[in-house]
C-alpha atoms as a printed R data frame, in Angstrom:
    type eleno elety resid chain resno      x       y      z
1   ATOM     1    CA   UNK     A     1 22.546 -72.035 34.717
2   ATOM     2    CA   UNK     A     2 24.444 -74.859 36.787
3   ATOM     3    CA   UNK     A     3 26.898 -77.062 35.021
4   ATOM     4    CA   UNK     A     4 24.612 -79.811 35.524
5   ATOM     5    CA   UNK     A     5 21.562 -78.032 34.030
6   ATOM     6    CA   UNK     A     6 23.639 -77.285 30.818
7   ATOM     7    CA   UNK     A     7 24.752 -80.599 30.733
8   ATOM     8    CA   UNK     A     8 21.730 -81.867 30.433
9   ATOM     9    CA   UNK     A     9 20.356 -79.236 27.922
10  ATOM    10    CA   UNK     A    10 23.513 -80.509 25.965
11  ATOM    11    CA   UNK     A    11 22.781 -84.312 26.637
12  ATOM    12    CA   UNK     A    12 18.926 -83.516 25.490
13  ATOM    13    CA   UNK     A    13 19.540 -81.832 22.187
14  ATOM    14    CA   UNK     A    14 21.789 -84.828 21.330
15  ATOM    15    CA   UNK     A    15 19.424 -86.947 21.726
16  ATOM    16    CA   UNK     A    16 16.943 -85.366 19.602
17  ATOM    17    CA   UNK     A    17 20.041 -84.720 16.988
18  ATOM    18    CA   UNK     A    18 20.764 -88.338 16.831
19  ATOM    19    CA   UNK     A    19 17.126 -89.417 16.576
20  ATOM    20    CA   UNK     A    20 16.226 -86.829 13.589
21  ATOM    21    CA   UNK     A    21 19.448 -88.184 11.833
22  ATOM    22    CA   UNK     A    22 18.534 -91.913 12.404
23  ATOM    23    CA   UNK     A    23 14.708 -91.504 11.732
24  ATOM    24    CA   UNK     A    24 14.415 -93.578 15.152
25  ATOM    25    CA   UNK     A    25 12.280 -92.110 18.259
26  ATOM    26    CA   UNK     A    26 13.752 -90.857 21.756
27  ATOM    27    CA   UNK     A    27 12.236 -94.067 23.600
28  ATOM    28    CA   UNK     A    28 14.652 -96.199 20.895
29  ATOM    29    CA   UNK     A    29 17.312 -94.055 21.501
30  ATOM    30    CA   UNK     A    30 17.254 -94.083 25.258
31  ATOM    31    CA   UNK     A    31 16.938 -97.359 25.552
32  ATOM    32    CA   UNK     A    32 19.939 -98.500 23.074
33  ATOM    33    CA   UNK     A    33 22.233 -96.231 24.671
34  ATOM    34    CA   UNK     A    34 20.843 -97.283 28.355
35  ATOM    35    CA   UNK     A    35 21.039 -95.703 31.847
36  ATOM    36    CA   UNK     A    36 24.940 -96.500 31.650
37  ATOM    37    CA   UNK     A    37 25.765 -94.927 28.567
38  ATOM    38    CA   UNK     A    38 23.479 -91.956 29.001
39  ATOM    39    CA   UNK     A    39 25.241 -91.457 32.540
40  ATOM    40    CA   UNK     A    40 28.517 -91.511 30.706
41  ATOM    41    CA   UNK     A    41 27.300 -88.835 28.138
42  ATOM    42    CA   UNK     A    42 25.837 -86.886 31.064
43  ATOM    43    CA   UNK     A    43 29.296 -86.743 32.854
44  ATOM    44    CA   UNK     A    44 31.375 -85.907 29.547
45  ATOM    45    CA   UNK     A    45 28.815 -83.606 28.356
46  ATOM    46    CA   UNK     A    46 30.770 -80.199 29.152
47  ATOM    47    CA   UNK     A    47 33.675 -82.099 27.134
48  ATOM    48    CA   UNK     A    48 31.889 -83.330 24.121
49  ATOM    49    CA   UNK     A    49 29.882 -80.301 23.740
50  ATOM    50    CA   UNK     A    50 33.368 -78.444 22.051
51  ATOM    51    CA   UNK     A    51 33.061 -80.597 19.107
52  ATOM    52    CA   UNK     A    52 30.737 -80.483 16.247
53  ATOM    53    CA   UNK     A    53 27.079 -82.466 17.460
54  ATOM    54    CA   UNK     A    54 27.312 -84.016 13.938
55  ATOM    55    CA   UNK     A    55 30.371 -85.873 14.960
56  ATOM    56    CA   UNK     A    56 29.607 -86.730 18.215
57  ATOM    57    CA   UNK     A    57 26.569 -88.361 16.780
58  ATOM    58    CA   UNK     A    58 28.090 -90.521 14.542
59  ATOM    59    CA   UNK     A    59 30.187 -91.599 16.881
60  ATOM    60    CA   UNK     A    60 26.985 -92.591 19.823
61  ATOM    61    CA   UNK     A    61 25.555 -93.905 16.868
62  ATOM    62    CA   UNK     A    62 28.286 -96.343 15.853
63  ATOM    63    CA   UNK     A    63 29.420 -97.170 19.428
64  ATOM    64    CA   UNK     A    64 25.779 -97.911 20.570
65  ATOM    65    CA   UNK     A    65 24.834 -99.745 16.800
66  ATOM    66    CA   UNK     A    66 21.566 -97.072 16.239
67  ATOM    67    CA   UNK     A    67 19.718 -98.145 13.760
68  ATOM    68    CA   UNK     A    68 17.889 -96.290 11.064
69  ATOM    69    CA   UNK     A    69 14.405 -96.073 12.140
70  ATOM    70    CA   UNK     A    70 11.338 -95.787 10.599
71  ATOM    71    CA   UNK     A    71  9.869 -92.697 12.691
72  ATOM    72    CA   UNK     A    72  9.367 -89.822  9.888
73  ATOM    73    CA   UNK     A    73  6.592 -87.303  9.948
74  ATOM    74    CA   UNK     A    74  5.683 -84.862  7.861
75  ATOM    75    CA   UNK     A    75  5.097 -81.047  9.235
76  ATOM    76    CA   UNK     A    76  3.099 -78.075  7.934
77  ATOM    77    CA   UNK     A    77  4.783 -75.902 10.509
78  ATOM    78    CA   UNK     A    78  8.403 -74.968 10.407
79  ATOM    79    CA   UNK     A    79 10.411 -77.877 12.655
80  ATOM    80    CA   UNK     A    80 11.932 -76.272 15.712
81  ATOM    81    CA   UNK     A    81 15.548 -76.971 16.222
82  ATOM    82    CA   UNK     A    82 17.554 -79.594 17.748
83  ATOM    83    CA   UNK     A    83 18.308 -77.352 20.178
84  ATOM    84    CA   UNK     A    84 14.897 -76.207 20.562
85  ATOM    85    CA   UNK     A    85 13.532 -79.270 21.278
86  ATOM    86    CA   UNK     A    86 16.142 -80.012 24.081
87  ATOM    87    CA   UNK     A    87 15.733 -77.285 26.086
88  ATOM    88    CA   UNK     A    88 11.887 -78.443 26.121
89  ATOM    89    CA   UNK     A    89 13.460 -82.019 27.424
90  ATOM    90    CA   UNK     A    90 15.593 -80.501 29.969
91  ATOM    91    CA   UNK     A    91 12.900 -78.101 31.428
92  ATOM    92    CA   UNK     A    92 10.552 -80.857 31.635
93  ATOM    93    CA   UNK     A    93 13.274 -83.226 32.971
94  ATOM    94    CA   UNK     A    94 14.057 -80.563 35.630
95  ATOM    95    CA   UNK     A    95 10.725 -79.968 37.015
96  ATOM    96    CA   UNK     A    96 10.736 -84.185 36.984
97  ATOM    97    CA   UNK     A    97 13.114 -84.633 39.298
98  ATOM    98    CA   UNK     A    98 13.652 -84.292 42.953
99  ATOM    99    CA   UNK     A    99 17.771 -83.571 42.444
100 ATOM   100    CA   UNK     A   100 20.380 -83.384 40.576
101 ATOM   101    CA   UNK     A   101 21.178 -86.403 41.213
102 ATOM   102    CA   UNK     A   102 18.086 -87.980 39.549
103 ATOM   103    CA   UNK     A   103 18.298 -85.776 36.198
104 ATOM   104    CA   UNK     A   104 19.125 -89.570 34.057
105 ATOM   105    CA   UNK     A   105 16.733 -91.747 35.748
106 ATOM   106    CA   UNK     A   106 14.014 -88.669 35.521
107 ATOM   107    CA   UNK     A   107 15.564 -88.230 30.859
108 ATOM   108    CA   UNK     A   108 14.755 -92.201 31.137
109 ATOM   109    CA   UNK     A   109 11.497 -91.713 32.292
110 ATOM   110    CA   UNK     A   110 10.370 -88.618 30.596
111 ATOM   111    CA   UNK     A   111 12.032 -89.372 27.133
112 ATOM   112    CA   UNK     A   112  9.978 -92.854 26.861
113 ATOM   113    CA   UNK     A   113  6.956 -91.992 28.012
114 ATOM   114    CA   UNK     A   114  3.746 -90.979 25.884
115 ATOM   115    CA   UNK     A   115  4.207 -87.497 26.141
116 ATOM   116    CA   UNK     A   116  7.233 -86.964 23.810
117 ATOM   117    CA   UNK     A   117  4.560 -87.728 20.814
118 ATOM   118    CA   UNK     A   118  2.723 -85.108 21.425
119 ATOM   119    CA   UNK     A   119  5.793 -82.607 22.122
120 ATOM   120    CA   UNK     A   120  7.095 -83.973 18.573
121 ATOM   121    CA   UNK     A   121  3.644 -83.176 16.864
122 ATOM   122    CA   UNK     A   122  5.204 -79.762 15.808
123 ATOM   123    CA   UNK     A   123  2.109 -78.845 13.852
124 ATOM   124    CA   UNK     A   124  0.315 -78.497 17.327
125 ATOM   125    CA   UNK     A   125  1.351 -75.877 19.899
126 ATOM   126    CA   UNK     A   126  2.179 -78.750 22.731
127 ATOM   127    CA   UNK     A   127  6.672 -77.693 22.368
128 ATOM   128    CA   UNK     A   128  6.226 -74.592 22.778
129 ATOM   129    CA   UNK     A   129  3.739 -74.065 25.506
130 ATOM   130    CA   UNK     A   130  4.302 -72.933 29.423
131 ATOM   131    CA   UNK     A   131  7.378 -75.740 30.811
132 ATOM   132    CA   UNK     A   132  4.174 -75.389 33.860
133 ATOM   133    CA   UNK     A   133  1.709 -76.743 31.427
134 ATOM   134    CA   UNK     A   134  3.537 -79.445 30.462
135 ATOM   135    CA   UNK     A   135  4.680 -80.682 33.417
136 ATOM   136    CA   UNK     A   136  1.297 -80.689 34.435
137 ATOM   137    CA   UNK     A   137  0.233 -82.673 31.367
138 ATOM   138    CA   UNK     A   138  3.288 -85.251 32.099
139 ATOM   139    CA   UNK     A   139  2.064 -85.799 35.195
140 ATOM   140    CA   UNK     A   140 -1.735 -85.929 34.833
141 ATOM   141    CA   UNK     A   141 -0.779 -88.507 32.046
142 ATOM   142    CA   UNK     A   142 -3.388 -86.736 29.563
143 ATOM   143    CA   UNK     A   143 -3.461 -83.130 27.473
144 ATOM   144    CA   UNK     A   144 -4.959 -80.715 29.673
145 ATOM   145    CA   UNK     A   145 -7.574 -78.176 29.083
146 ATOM   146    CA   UNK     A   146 -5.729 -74.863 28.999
């Protein structure tokens, strides 16, 4: 895998870390930390990923003032991982953009649009079906007969 592909994977699951720990969705967290800071993140990402992601978090959540949201759900099904859950971001983010170059405007785009609800519904099978599928889905802008 490229640097840049595991610095996203990295950049992903931080995301999702920081939103389980503040109860707030991606779309919040995206847009508090903003195309700036998530471009910062993105380029220190091969640093930051030494230290604990419990740390790091507090710290993105302190520097960026996250709130505590109000985004729980409850889950008959186990709850994938943090890490789980961002490699499903950064495939999907992949297949969304045209270059490298594009991987934060394309984590802005996917991470606030309508199909992250469904991927976080883990008591249906949407997070861990075919990256194909769901990139399909994304981009039809509807669930898919499969």
């Amino acid at each position: 895998m490229s640097q840049e592909k595991n610095d996203l994977f990295y950049l992903c699951s931080l995301i999702e870390f920081i939103a389980r720990t503040t109860t707030d969705t991606k779309k919040e967290i995206v847009t508090k930390i903003g195309k700036d800071g998530l471009t910062k993140l993105f380029s220190l990402a091969s640093i930051l990923h030494v230290e604990p992601i419990e740390k790091i978090s507090e710290e993105i959540i302190k520097e960026y003032n996250i709130k505590q949201g109000n985004y729980v759900k409850h889950f008959q099904n186990k709850i994938p991982t943090h890490w789980d859950i961002g490699k499903v971001y950064q495939r999907l983010i992949i297949m969304n953009s045209p270059s490298d170059l594009e991987y934060i405007n394309s984590l802005i785009e996917v991470l606030t649009s309508w199909i992250i609800l469904k991927i976080d519904n883990y008591d249906s099978s949407m997070y861990y079906e075919n990256p194909s599928y769901i990139y399909a889905c994304y981009k039809e802008g509807k669930i898919l007969p499969n």
